[in-house]
N, C-alpha and C positions, 0 to 999 in steps of 0.2 A: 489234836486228835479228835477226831467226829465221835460224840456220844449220841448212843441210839435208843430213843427215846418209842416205847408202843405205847398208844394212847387205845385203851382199851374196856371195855365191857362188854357182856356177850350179849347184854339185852339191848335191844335195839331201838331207837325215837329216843337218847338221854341226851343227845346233843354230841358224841362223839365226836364224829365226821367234820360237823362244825369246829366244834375245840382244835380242830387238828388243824385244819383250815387256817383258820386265824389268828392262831398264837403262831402256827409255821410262818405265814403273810407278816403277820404284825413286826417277827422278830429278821425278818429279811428284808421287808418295805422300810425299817427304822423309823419306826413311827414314834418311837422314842429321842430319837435325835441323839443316837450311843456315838463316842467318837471312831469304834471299830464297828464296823461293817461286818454283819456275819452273815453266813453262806449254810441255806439251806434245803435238805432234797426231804421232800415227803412219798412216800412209798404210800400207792393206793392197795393194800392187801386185800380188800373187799370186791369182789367179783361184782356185787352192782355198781361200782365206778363212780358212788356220789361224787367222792371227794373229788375224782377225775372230771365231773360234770361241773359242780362249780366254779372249776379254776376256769383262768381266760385262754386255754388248750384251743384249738377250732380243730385242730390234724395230728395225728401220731400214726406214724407206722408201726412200732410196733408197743407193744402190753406188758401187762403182770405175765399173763402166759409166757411170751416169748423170753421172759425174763427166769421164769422159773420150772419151765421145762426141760427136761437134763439131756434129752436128743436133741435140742438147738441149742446152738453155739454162737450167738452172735455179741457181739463185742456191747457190752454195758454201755457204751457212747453212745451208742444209736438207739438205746431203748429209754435212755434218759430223756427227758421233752424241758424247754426253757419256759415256766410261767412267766415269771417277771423277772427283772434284773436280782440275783442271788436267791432265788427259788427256783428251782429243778423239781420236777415231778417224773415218777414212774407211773402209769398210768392204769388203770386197770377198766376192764367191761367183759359184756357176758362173756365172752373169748372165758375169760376165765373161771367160768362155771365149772367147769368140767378137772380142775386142776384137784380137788381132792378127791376125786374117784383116781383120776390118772396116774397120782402119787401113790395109789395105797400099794401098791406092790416093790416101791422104790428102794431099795437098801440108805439106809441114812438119812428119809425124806424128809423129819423133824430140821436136821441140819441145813438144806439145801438154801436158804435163805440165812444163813448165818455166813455161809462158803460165798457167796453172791456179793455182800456184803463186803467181803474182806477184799473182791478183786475191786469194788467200788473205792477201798482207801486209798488203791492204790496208784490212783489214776485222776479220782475227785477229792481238792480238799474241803470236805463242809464242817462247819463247826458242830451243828447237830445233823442227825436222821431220825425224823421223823414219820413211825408206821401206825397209818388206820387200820388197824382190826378191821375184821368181818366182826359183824352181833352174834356170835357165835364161836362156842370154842371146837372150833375142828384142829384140820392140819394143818392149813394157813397159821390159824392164832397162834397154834403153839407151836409152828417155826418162828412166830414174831417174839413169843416169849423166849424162844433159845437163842436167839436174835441179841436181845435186845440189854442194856446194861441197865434199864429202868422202866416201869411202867408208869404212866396216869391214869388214874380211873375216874371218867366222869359218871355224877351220881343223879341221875336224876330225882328232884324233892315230892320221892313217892313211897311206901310204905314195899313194893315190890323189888326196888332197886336197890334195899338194902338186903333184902332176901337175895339177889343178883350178887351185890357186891361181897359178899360171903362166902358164894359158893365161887367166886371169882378166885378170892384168896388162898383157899384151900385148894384149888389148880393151883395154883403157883408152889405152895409150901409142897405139894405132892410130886411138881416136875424138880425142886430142889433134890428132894431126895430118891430120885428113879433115874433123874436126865443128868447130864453136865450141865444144869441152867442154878447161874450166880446173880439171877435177873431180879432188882429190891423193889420194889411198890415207895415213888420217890415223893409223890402228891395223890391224894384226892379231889376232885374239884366239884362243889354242889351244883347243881345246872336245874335250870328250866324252874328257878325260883318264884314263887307266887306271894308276893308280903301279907295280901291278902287272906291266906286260907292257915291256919292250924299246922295243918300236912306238913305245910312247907320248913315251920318254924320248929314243930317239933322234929326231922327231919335233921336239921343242922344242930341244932342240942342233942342230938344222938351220935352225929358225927362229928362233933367238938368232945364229946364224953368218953368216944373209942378209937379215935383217929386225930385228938389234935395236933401230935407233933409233925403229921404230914400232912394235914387240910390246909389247901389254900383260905386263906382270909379271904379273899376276892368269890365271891356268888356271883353266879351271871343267871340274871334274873331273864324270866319266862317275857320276850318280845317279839312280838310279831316281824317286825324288821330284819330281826337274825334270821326269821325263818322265811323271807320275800328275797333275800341278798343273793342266796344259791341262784334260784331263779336266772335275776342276771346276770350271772356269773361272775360276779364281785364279792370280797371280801367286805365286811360289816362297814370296814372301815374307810370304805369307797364308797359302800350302797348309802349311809346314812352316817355322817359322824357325828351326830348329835342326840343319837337313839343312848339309849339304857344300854343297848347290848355293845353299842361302839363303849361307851364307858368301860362295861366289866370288861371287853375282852383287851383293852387297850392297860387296865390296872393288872389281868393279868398275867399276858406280856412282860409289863415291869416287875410283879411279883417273883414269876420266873427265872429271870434276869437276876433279881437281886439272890434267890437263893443258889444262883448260880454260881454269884459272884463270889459271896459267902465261902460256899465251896470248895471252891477254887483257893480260897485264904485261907482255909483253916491246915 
């Protein structure tokens, strides 16, 4: 059964897009060398289409719009696009700007991506689904939160991101008790690390002091590489596998993985 993973903050430049990117890639390409093979579909929710631009996509006909539009009816097969072998993407661009004005008069529109969803089980088996948030909590985000059965939050190692991640959580504990959302905050992950500065260090002594049962051990340090890789439309672990950031994102991949696994045993 596919769990659905939002990888989420509403502030923007933390490395989101990326995280989503890559640990989706990392855990489909088996960069790990797992003896099972997993199957995974990333959902671009963000109308500017990073996530959609990075991947190795050249053509789609259709979008997040045509996907989550409740006057088109087209069959979830044809809006799914093939990244690589056991990566699927749904694709998103400015087509989809307009999707949260369009919705606001919708009956149910929080839901409409939770319903999309269900006919997606029904037809695709993926082990995960994975959705980039917009930097922003509108209607999209918090269809992904009613969505979804867990969020990640990546943190950027800044003084402003924990003010972010704050007001993050308090959306979530607020749509618990307003919405039908059973959605748990499953990781944290510190991003855009600098060894070099204070910021950074105190930063993660902050989120080891109120977040360690969910921080990832794995920091993906601040590399230029991670941020060249979009560019040509490869994943870290294509662009350069010998950078800092091919490390962190490949440790946290298996990090993943293992409290997965965990999981799954207890």
């Amino acid at each position: 059964m596919s769990k659905i993973i939002s990888i989420i903050n509403q502030k923007g430049g933390v490395g989101k897009t990326t995280t989503a990117y890559n640990l989706g890639y990392g855990i489909a390409a088996n960069i790990l060398k797992q003896k099972k093979i997993k199957k995974i579909l990333l959902i671009d929710l963000d109308p500017q289409g990073n996530l959609t631009s990075m991947s190795p996509l050249k053509k789609y006909k259709y979008s997040l719009y045509d996907f989550l539009t409740p006057t088109k009816d087209i069959p979830v097969n044809n809006i799914i696009s093939n990244a690589i072998e056991n990566l699927d993407i749904i694709p998103s661009d400015i087509t989809s700007a307009t999707l949260d004005i369009e919705l606001s008069g919708v009956m149910g529109k929080e839901f409409l991506l939770r319903e999309k969803i269900k006919k997606i089980k029904k037809i695709k088996k993926y082990d995960y689904i994975f959705i980039d948030c917009p930097p922003s909590l509108n209607t999209l985000t918090i269809n992904a939160l009613l969505a979804s059965d867990e969020v990640i939050i990546p943190v950027e190692c800044k003084f402003l991101s924990l003010k972010g991640l704050k007001q993050l959580i308090e959306t979530i504990q607020m749509l618990k008790k307003r919405l039908q959302c059973s959605v748990k905050i499953s990781g944290i992950i510190a991003t855009l690390y600098k060894s070099n500065t204070n910021m950074s260090k105190e930063i993660i002594k902050t989120l080891e002091g109120n977040f360690k049962e969910i921080l990832y051990t794995t920091v993906i340090r601040d590399d230029t590489k991670v941020s060249e890789a979009p560019a040509m439309k490869k994943s870290i672990f294509e662009y350069c596998n010998r950078s800092n950031g091919c490390k962190d994102y490949k440790n946290l991949v298996k990090e993943f993985l293992e409290r997965e696994n965990d999981e799954n045993h207890q």
